[in-house]
C-alpha positions in Angstrom: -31.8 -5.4 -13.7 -32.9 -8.2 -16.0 -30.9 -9.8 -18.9 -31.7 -9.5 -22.8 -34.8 -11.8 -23.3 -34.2 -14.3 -26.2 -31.4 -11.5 -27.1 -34.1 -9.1 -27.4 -33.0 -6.1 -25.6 -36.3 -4.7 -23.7 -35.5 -0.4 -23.7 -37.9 2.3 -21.6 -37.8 5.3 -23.4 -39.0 8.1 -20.8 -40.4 11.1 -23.4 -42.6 13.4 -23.9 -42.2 14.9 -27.4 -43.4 12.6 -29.9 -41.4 13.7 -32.5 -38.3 12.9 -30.3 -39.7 9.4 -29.6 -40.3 8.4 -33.3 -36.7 9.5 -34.3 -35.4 7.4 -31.2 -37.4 4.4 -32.1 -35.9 4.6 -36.0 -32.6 5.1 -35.2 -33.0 1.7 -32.9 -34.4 -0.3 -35.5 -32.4 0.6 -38.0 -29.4 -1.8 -37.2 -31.3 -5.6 -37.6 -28.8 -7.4 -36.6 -29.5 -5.6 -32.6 -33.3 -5.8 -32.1 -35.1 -3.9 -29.4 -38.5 -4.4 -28.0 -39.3 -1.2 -26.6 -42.1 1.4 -24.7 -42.6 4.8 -24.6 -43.9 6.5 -21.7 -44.4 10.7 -21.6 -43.5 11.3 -17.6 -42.3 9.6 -14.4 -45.5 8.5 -12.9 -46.0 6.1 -15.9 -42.2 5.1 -15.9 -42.5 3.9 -12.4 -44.8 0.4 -13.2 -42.5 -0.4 -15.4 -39.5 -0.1 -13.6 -41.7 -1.9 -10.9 -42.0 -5.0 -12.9 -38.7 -5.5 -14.4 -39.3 -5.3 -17.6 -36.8 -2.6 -19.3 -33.0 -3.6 -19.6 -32.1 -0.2 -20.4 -33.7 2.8 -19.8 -33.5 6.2 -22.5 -34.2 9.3 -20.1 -35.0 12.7 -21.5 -34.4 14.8 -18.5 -37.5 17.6 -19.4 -40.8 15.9 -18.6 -44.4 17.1 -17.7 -43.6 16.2 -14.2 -39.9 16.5 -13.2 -37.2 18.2 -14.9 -33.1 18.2 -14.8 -30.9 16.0 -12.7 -33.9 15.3 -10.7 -35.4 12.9 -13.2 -32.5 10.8 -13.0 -32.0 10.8 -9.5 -35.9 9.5 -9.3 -35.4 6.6 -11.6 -32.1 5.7 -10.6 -33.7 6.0 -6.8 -36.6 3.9 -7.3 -34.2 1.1 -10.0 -30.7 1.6 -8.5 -29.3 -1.3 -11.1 -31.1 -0.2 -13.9 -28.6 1.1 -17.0 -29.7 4.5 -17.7 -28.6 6.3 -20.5 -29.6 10.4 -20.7 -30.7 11.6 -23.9 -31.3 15.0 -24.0 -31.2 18.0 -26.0 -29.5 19.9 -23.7 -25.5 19.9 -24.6 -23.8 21.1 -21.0 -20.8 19.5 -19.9 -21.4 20.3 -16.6 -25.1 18.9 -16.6 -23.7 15.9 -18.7 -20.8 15.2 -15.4 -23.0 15.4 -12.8 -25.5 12.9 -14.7 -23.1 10.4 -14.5 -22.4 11.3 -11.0 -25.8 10.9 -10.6 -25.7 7.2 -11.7 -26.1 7.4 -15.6 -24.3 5.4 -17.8 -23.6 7.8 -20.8 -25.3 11.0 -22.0 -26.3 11.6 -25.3 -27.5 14.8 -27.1 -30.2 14.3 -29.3 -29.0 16.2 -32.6 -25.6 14.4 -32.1 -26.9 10.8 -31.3 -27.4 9.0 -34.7 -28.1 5.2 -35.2 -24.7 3.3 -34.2 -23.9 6.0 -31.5 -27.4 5.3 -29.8 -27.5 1.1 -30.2 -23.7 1.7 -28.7 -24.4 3.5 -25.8 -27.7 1.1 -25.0 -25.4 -1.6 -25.3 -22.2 -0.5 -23.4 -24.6 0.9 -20.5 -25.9 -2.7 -19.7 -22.4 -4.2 -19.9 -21.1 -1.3 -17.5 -24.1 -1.9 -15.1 -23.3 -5.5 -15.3 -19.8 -5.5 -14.6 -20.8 -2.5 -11.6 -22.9 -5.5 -10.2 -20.2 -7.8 -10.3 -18.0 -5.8 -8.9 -20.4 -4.2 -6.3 -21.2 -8.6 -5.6 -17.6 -9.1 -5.4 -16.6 -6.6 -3.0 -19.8 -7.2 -0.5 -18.0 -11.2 -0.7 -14.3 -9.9 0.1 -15.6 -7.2 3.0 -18.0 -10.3 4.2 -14.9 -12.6 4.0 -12.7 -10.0 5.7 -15.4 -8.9 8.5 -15.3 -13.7 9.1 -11.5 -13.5 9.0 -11.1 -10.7 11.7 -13.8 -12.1 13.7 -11.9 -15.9 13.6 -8.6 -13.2 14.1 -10.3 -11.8 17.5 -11.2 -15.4 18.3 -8.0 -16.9 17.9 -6.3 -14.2 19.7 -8.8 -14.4 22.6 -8.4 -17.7 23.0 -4.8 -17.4 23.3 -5.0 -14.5 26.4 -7.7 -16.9 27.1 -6.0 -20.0 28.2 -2.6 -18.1 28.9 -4.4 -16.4 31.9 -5.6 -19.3 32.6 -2.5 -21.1 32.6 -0.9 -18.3 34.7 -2.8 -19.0 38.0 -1.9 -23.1 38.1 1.0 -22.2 37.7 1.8 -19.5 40.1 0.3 -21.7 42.7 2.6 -25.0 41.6 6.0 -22.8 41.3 4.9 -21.3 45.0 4.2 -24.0 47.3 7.4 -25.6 45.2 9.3 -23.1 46.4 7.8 -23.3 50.1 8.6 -27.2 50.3 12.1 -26.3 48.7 13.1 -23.5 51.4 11.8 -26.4 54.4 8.6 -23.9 55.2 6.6 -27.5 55.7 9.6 -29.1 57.3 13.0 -30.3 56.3 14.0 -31.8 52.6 16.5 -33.7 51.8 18.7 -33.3 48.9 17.0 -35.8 46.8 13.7 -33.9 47.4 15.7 -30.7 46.9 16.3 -32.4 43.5 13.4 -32.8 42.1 11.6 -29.6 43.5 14.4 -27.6 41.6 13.1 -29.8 38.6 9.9 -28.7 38.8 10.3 -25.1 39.9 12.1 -25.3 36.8 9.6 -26.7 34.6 7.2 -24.1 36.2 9.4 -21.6 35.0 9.9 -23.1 31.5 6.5 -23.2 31.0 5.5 -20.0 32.2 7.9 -18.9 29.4 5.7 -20.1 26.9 3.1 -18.4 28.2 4.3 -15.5 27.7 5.7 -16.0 24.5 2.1 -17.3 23.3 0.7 -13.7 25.2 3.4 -11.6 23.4 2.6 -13.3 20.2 -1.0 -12.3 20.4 -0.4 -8.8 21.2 1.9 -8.2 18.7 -0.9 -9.2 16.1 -3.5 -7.3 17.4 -0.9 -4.2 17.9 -1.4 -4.4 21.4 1.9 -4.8 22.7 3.1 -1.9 24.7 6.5 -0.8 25.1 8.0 1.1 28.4 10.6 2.6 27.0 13.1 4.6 29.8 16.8 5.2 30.7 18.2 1.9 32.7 21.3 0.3 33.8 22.3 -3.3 31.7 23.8 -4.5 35.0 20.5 -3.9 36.4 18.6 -6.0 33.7 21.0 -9.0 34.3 20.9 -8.9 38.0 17.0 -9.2 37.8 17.1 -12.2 35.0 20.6 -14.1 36.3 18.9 -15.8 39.9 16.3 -17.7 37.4 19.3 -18.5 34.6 21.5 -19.7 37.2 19.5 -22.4 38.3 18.3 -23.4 35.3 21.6 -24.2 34.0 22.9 -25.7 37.3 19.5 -28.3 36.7 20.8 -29.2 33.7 24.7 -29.5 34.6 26.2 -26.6 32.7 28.2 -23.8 33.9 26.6 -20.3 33.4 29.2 -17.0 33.6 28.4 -13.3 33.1 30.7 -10.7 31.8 29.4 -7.4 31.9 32.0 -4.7 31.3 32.1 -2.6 34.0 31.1 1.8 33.5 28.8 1.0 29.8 26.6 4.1 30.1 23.3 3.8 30.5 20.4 2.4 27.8 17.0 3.7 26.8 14.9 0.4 26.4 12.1 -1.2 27.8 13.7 -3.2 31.0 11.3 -5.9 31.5 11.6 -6.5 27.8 14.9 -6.7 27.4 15.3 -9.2 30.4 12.6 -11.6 28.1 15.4 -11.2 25.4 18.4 -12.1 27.4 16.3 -15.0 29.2 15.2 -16.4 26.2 18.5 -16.9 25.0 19.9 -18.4 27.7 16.7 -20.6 28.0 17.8 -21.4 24.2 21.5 -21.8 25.4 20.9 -24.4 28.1 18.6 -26.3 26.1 20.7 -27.0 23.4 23.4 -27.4 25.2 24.5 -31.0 26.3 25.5 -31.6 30.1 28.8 -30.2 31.1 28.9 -27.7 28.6 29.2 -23.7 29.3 26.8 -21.1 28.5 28.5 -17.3 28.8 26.1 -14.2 28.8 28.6 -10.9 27.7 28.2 -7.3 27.1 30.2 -4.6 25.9 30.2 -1.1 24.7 29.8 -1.4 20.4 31.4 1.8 19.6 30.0 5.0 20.6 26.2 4.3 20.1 25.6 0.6 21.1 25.4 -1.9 23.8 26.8 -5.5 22.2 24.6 -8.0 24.4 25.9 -11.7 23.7 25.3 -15.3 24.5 27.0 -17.5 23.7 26.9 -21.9 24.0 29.7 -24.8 23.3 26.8 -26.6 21.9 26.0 -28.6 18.8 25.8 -25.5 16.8 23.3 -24.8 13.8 23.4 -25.8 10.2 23.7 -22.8 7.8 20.5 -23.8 6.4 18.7 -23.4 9.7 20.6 -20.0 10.3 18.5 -18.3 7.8 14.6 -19.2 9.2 16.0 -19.7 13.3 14.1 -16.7 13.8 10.5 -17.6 12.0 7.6 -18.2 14.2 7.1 -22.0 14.7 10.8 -23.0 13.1 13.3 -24.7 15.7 16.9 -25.9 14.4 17.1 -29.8 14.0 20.3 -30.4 16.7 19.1 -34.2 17.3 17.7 -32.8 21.1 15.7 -34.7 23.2 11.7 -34.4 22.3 11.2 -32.8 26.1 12.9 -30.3 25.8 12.0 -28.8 22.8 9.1 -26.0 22.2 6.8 -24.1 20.3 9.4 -22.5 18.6 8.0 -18.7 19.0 11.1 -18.0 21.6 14.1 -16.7 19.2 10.9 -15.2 17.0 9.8 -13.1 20.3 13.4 -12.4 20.8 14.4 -10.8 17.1 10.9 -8.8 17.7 11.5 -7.5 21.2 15.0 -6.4 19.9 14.0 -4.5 16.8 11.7 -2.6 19.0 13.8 -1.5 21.3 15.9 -0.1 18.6 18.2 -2.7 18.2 19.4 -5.4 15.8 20.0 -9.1 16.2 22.3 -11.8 14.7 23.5 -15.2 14.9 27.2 -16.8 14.5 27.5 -20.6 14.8 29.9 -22.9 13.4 28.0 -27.2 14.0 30.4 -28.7 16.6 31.6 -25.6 17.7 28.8 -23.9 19.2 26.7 -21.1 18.8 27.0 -16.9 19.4 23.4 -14.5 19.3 23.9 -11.1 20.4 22.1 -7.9 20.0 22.3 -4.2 20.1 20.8 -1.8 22.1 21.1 2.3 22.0 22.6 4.0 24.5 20.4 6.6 26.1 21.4 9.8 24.0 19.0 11.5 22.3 20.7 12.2 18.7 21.6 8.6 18.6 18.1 7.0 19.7 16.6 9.3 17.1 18.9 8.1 14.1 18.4 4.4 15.2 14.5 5.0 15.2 14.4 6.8 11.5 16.7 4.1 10.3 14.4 1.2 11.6 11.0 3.2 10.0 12.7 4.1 6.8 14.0 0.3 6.3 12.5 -1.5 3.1 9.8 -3.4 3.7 8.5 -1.5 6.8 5.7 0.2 4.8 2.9 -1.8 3.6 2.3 0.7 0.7 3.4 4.1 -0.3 6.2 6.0 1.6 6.4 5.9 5.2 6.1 9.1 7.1 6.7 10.3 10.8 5.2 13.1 12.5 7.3 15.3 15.5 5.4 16.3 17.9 5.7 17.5 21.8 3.9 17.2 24.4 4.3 19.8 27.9 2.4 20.1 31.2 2.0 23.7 32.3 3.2 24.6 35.6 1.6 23.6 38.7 2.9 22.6 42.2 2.7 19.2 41.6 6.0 18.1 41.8 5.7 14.4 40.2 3.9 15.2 37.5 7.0 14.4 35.6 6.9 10.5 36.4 2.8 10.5 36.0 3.2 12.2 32.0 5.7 9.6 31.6 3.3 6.7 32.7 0.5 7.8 31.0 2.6 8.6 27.9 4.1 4.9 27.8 0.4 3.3 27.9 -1.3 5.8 25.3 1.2 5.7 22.7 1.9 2.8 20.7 5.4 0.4 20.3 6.0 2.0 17.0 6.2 5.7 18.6 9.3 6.7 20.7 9.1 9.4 23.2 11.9 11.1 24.7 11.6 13.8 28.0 13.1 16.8 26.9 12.7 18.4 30.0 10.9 17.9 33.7 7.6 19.2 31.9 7.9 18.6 28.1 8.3 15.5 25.6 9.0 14.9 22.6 7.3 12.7 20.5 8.0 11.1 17.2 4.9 9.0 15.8 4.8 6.9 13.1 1.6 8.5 11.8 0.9 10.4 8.4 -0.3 14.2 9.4 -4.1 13.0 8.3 -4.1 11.2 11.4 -2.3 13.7 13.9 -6.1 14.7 14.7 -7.3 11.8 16.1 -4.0 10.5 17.9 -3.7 13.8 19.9 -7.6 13.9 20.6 -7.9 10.8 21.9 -4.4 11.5 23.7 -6.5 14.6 25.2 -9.4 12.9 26.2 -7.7 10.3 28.1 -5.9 12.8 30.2 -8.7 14.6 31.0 -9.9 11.0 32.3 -6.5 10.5 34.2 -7.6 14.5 35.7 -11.1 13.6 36.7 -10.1 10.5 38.6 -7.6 12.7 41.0 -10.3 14.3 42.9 -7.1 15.6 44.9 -3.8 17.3 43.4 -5.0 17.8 40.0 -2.5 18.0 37.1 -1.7 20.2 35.0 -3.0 20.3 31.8 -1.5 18.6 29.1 -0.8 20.5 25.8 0.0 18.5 22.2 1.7 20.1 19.5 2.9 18.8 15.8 5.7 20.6 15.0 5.6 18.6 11.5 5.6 15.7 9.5 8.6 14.1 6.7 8.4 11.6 4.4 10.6 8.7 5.2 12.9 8.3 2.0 16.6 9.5 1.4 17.9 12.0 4.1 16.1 12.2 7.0 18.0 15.4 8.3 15.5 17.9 8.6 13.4 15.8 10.9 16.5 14.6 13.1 17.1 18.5 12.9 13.6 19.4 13.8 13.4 16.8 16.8 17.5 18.0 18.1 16.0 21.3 18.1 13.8 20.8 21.1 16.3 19.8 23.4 18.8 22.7 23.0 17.8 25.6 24.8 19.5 28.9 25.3 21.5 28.6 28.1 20.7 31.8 30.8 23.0 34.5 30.9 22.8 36.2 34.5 25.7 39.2 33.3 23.0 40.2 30.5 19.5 40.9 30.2 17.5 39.0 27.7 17.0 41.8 24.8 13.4 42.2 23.0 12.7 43.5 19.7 9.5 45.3 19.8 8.0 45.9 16.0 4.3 47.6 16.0 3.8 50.8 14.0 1.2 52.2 17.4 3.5 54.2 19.1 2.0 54.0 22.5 1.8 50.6 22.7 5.8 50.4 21.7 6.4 53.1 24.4 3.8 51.5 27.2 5.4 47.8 26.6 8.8 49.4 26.6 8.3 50.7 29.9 6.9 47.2 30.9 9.5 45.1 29.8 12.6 47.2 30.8 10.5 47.1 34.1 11.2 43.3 34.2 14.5 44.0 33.3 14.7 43.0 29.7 16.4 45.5 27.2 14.1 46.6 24.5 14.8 47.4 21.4 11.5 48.9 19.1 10.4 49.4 15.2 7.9 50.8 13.6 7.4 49.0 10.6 8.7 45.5 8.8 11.0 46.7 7.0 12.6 48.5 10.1 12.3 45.5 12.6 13.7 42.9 9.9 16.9 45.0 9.9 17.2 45.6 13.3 16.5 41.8 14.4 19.4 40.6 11.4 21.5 43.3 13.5 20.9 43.2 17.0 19.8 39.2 17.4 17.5 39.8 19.9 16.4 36.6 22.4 12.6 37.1 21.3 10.0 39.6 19.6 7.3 40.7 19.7 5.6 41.3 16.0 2.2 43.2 15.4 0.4 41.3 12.3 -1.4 44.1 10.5 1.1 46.8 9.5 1.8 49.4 6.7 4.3 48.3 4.1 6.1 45.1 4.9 3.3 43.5 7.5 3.7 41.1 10.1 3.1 37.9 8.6 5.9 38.7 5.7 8.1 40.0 8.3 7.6 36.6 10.4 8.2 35.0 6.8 11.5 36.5 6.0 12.6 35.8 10.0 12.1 32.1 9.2 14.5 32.2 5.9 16.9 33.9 7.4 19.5 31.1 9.5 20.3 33.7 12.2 16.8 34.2 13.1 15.7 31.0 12.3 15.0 30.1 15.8 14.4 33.4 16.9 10.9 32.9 19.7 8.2 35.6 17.9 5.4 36.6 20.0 2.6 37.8 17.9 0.5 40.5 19.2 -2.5 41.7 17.1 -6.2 42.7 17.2 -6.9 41.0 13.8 -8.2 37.3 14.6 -8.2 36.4 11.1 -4.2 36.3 11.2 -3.8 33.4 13.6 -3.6 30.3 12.2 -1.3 32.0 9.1 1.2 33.4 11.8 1.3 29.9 13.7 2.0 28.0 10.6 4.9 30.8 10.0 6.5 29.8 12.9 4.8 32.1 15.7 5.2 31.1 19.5 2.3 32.5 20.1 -0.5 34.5 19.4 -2.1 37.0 21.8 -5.0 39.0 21.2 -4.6 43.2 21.7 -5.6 43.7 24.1 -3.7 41.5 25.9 -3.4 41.6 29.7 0.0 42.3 30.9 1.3 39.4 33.1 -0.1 37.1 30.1 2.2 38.7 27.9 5.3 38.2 30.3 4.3 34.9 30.9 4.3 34.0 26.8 7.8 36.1 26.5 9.1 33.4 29.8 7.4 30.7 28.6 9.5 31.3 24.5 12.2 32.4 25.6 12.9 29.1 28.1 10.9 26.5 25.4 8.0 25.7 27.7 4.4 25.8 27.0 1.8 27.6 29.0 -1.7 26.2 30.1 -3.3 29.1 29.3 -6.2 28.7 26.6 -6.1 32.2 25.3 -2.3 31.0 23.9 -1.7 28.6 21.6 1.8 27.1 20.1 2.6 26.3 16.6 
């Protein structure tokens, strides 16, 4: 598009009628103060030179010419002159015609009796400014997307450089603190205790720095979203007894006295081990190093209530100034205790630490008084469902976690059919832990089902349990022996993250309380189809198998006899007279005592599925259905396991 020349504003008027083109070309001139220079051409072919040489700043489109008519004339010019303002003038008055011109690209639309000579200089001149500012706008955003594309790219760099020279770092090392540790256990012959000395120095150098390695490593991962979490049910004692070997003669390098008090019977905690050992080694690291020779550095734990492991460490160091207590645990930000320069570091330790924590469900804090010394501790959940759940929904739902709108989770589960593979169990849970990322949390329900709670909006649910999918079939195609199972997801639903967050805690409790088996009583089933020999023939079936069946032959009927007789599970025919399946499974679902009720939905009409699953249905088998599939759905509800089968599918 070219500007005004000489504030002349050049206009293409595309017409045929002459009469049309003469009353244009008057009401354009007859403002002086806004003069035009324009041409008139009578059909598309002689349009296109023009637009070829740049010469219109505007162009006045009739949309019936000799040789292209409707929307198709605009999309032409605006095709061949994509910044070119176009404004329609037309005698045709259609709203609908006049919205999809400008979805086509024009800038106004006119009708010709309506258009008069303010209206018509108006338009010309608002088109161009509109085009303009498009421009600018289309110019500015191709800068910011260039500029972002530069800044993830320097991003990727950055954070490749880091795993980079970390790797790189890793093997040097590993090779120093080894033959360190040969010399120092007399492997090359015998030390004395001055050598002893100093390999102890720099085994513990070694160690120090392959610390910040791994903080540097963590660091990168967690800004690419890479870092992973192996989240599982483990002992504390266990954590420290891995950690305290290290600890121990680190502090005994440095002449201070390092103690561990873990109360004895805490129950166990569902964390990522090898993370929280990093956490508790960090701040001992921190402990010893601002900690002046002779001093004492305690590690503690104790039960916090009902809920919580209290994990604490605490120095009788210099302590911190309470200006420094409020940024100790920014990236790159170290306390100012007058320390010697060797020993101090990038700073990313206590910054790693506060991250690790929070993402093992936990919270951190500080206590320190200067002279006295200094306390951190942290949280982490014990291994209860309930309470891992309410800890995870708190952290999601906490200000600040969203970058815009409201924050959302999804429930979903995840279950292996049966198979003879006896450790599948540990395999789902591997392959579980490295698919999903930290900010899920997934629970076992059972030996072959899951639970997961993502932190994903329900648009997204269709690409995280896809790619979930495919990757197990990968996992399947690499056992060429002792295939597993397969693996079935399902989304069970998805809550906004603001005020109560009951009905998802209530949703995800549901899935790991199942009906416990009654050997003095058969399971009873609730048969509701109005086809009388298929009631009788599944009667005869089922009571075969040693369930007790009750039958109905319509809605109404069965909705009375389920609120009286509470049946374990039943099975519901979609298309029936009166009150039909699908309202019947509705009115199930409002009622509380039936609430949770297992329906099997048994029906000849495909159309019905995907309605009956959204109700609520277990399943939904096809009439007609082969017999041992239909006991294995009614086993498979009534115990709260999936089935491999393809032919049935879970809500």
């Amino acid at each position: 598009m070219t500007s005004s020349h000489q504030g002349v504003t050049r206009v293409l008027l595309v017409e045929d009628d002459v009469e049309d083109a003469r009353l244009t070309s008057r009401l354009l001139n007859s403002l002086r103060k806004n003069p035009f220079d324009w041409v008139r051409v009578a059909t598309i072919a002689e349009a296109l030179p023009f637009l070829d040489s740049d010469f219109a700043d505007v162009a006045l489109l009739d949309l019936q010419l000799p040789d292209s008519a409707g929307l198709e004339t605009l999309i032409t010019v605006h095709r061949h002159k994509p910044r070119l303002p176009i404004v329609v003038l037309t005698g045709l008055a259609d709203e609908e015609t006049a919205l999809a011109a400008l979805q086509h690209g024009a800038q106004d639309y006119l009708v010709k009796d309506g258009a008069n000579g303010d209206a018509l200089v108006r338009a010309v001149r608002h088109a161009i400014r509109r085009q303009q500012l498009v421009t600018e706008l289309s110019a500015a955003n191709e800068l910011l997307e260039q500029s972002n594309r530069d800044l993830a790219r320097l991003c990727d760099t950055a954070q490749q450089f880091v795993d980079d020279v970390s790797h790189e770092f890793r093997t040097p090392l590993t090779v120093i603190r080894e033959f360190s540790s040969l010399l120092f256990d007399g492997l090359a012959g015998s030390v004395n205790e001055q050598q002893r000395e100093y390999l102890n120095i720099v085994i513990d150098r070694t160690d120090a720095l392959t610390c910040m390695v791994d903080d540097m490593l963590d660091v990168s991962k967690l800004e690419a979203g890479l870092l992973s979490l192996r989240r599982s049910e483990c002992r504390l004692e266990t954590i420290v007894g891995h950690v305290a070997p290290m600890l121990v003669r680190k502090a005994e390098i440095s002449g201070l006295t390092l103690s561990f008090e873990v109360a004895a019977g805490l129950p166990a905690l569902y964390c990522d081990e090898e993370k929280i050992g990093r956490v508790i080694t960090n701040l001992v690291v921190n402990a010893v190093k601002f900690t002046p020779a002779g001093g004492t550095v305690r590690v503690w734990a104790r039960a916090e209530g009902p809920t919580h492991v209290l994990v604490g460490v605490t120095d009788d160091g210099p302590g911190i100034a309470k200006d420094d207590l409020a940024t100790i645990f920014e990236r790159f930000k170290q306390a100012d205790c007058q320390i010697a320069s060797s020993t101090k570091g990038f700073g990313l330790g206590l910054a790693i630490v506060k991250e690790l924590v929070e993402r093992n469900l936990g919270e951190i804090a500080v206590e320190s008084r200067p002279g006295v010394g200094s306390t951190f501790s942290f949280t982490i959940p014990f291994a209860q469902p309930e309470n891992l759940i309410k800890c995870y929904l708190a952290r999601n739902g906490r200000p600040g976690r969203a970058a815009t709108g409201a924050r959302t989770i999804s429930l979903l589960t995840a279950t292996v059919g049966a198979g003879d593979d006896t450790n599948v169990g540990p395999v789902v849970d591997e392959f579980l832990h490295s698919v999903l990322r930290a900010d899920d949390l997934m629970l076992r329900v059972s030996t072959r089902r899951w639970l997961i709670l993502a932190d994903s909006p329900r648009q997204h649910l269709p690409d995280l349990t896809g790619r979930v999918q495919q990757i197990w079939s990968n996992v399947n195609r690499n056992r060429p022996v002792d295939e597993v199972p397969r693996l079935e997801l399902a989304v069970l639903g998805t809550w906004p993250l603001e005020g109560e967050c009951a009905p998802v805690l209530a949703a995800a409790m549901a899935e790991f309380r199942s009906p416990p088996a009654d050997p003095e009583r058969p399971r009873r089933l609730l048969i509701v189809d109005d086809e009388r020999e298929i009631v009788r023939s599944l009667t005869m079936r089922l009571e075969a198998e040693g369930y007790q069946v009750d039958s109905a032959g319509n809605g109404e009927d069965g909705l009375k006899m389920a609120f009286e007789k509470r049946p374990d599970a039943i099975i519901l025919d979609s298309r029936m007279p009166g009150t039909d399946g699908l309202a019947t499974l509705a009115r199930l679902r409002e009622r509380k005592e039936t609430r949770e009720t297992p329906v099997v939905v048994l029906s000849a009409c495909t159309r019905d599925q995907q309605r009956a699953l959204d109700l609520g249905a277990r399943y939904y088998l096809q009439k007609p259905c082969d017999s041992k599939t239909l006991l294995a759905a009614l086993k498979s509800a009534l115990s709260q396991e999936l089935l491999p089968e393809a032919c049935i599918h879970e809500a």
